[in-house]
C-alpha positions in Angstrom: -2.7 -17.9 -4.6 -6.2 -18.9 -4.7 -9.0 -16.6 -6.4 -11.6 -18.0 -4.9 -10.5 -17.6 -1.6 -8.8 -14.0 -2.4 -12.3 -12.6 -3.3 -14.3 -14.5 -0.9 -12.0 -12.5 1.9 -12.3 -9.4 -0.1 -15.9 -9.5 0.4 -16.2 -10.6 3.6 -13.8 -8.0 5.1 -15.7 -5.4 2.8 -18.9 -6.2 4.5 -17.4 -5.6 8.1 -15.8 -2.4 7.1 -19.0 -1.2 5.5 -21.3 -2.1 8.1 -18.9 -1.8 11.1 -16.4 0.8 10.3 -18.8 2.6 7.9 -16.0 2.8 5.3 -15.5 5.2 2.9 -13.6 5.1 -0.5 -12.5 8.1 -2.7 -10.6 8.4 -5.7 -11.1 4.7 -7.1 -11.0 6.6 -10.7 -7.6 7.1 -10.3 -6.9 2.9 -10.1 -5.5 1.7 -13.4 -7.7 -0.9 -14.7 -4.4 -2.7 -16.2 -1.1 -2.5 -16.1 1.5 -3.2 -13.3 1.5 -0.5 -10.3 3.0 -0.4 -7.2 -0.2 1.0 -4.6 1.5 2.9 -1.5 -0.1 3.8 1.5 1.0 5.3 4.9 1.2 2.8 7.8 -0.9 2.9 11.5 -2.0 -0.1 11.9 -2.2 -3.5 11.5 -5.7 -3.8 9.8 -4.3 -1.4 7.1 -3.4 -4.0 4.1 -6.7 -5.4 4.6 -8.0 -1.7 4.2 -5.8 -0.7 1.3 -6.6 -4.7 -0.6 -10.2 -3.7 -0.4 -9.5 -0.5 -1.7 -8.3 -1.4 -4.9 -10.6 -3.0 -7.5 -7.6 -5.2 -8.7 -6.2 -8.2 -6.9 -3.6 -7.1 -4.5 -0.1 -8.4 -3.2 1.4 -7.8 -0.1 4.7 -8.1 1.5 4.3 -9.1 5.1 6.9 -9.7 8.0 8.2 -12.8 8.2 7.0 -13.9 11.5 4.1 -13.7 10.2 4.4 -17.2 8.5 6.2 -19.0 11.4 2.7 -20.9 11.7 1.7 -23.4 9.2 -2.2 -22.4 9.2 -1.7 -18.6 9.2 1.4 -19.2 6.4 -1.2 -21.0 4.3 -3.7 -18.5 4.2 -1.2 -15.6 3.4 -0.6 -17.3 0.4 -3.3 -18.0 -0.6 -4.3 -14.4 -0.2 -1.0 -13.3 -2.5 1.2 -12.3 0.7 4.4 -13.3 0.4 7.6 -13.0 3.3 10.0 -10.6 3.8 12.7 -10.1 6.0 12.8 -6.6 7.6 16.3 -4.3 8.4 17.8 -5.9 5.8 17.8 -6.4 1.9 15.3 -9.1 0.9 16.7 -10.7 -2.1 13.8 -13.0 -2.4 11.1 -10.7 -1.7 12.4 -8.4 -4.1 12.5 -10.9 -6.7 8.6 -12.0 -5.7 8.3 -8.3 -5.8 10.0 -7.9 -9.4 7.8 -11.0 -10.9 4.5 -9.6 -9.5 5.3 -6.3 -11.3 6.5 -7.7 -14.7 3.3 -10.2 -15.0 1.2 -7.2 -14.7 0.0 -7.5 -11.2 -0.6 -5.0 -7.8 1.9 -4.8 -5.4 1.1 -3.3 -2.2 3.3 -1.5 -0.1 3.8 0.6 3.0 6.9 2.9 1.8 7.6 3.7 5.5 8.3 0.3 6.5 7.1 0.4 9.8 3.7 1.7 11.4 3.7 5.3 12.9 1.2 7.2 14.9 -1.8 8.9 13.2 -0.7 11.9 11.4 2.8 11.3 11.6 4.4 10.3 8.7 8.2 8.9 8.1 10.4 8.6 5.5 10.3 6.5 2.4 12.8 3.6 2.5 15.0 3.8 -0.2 14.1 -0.5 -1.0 11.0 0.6 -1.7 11.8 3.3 -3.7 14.6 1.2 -6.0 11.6 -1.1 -6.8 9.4 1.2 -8.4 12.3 2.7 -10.6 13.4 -0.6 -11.6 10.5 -2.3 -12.1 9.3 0.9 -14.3 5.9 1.0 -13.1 3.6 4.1 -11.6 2.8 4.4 -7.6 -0.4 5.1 -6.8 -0.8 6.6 -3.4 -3.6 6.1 -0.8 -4.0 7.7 2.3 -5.7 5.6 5.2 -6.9 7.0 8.5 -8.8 5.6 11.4 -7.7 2.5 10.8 -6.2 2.3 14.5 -9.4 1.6 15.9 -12.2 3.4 17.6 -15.6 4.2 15.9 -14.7 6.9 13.4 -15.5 5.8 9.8 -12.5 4.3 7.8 -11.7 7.2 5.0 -9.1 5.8 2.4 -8.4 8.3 -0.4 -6.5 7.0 -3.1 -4.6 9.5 -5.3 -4.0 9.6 -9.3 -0.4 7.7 -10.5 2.7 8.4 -10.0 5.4 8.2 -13.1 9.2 8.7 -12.2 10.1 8.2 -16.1 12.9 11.2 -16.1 14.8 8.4 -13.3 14.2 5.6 -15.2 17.2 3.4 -16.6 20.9 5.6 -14.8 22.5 5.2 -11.6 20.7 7.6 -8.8 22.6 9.2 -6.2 21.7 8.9 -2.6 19.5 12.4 -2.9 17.9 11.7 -6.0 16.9 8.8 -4.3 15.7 10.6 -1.1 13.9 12.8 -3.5 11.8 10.2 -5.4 10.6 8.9 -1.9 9.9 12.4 -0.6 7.6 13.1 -3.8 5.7 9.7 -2.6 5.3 10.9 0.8 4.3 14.4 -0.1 1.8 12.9 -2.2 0.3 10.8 0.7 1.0 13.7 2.6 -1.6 15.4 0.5 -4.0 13.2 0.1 -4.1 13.0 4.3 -4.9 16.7 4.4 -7.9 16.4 2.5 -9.3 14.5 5.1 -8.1 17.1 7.7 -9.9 20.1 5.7 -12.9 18.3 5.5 -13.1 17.9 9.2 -12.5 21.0 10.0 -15.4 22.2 7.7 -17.7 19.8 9.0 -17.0 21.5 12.2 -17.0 25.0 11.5 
C-alpha cells in the first residue's frame, strides 16, 4: 500500500465530496486517534467506502469483492489504496487472515457488517463473519451512518458514532444467539445514528 498515493486519493475524493456533494461529517471526536478498530457502516451504495475512508482521520482498509481485482490496473490501484479481496457467500480464510493482521498491527479496518448494499433506510442483518472478527481480534467497532450516498444532489451526511467494546464476549465459545446479539447491538447502533439524520429533517421542515 502506498501512502502517497492513499492520501493523494483521500484528498482528491474529499474535494469532490465537498464541493460537489457538499459533504458533511459529524462525530469525528468519537475516532480513536490509535489503536486497532474495526469502523462499520451501513451499505447503499457503491461510492460508500470512499465515503466512510474519508471519513476517518486514520488510514483505512477495505475488504472489496473479488471481481473487483479481475483487472490488472484496477487490482493495482486497490492495493495500493489498502483494499484487499474477498470472496463473498462463503468463509474467506485469506481475507480473514488480511483482516486479523490489519487489526493486530494497529490498523483500521473497514467494513459493511451487512454484506451486501440495501435500499436507503433499510437496514439488514449483521453477518455473523463480521461479527467473529471483532471478538477475536479484541478490538472496538466504531459505527457510522452514511446517507445519500446513492446519488442525487442531497448533501452526503456521515455520522460516525462513539466505540463499541464487546469485552464481557471476549475469549469463550458464543452460541448462535449471543452471536446474533453482538451484531444486533451494531446495527442498532447504526440504526441510531441514521435516525439522527431523520429528526433533523423533519425539524428543518417543520
Amino acid at each position: 500500500m502506498s501512502n502517497f498515493i492513499y492520501w493523494t486519493a483521500y484528498w482528491v475524493v474529499t474535494f469532490y465530496l465537498k464541493l460537489f456533494r457538499k459533504l458533511k461529517i459529524y462525530g469525528r471526536e468519537n475516532i480513536p486517534e490509535k489503536g486497532a478498530f474495526i469502523v462499520a457502516g451501513n451499505h447503499v451504495s457503491n461510492f460508500d467506502p470512499p465515503v466512510l475512508g474519508v471519513a476517518m482521520t486514520r488510514k483505512v482498509r477495505f475488504m472489496a469483492k473479488k471481481e473487483l481485482f479481475k483487472y490488472a490496473p484496477i487490482a493495482w490501484l486497490l492495493h495500493q489504496l489498502g483494499a484487499f479481496p474477498v470472496s463473498r457467500g462463503k468463509a474467506d480464510l485469506e481475507a480473514i487472515r488480511t483482516s486479523l493482521e490489519v487489526l493486530k498491527s494497529g490498523g483500521v479496518l473497514g467494513v459493511f457488517p451487512e454484506g451486501t448494499r440495501h435500499k436507503p433506510g433499510k437496514l439488514g442483518r449483521a453477518q455473523p463473519g463480521i461479527v467473529m472478527l471483532a471478538l477475536k481480534a479484541k478490538v472496538p467497532i466504531l459505527p457510522c451512518a452514511l446517507t445519500n450516498t446513492i446519488g442525487g444532489n442531497k448533501p452526503i451526511i456521515v455520522r460516525i458514532g462513539k466505540p463499541i467494546k464487546f469485552t464481557k464476549y471476549y475469549d469463550r465459545k458464543l452460541s448462535k444467539e449471543e452471536i446474533k446479539e453482538v451484531g444486533n447491538l451494531i446495527m442498532n447502533e447504526i440504526a441510531n445514528l441514521l435516525e439522527m439524520d431523520r429528526d433533523q429533517k423533519n425539524n428543518l421542515m417543520s
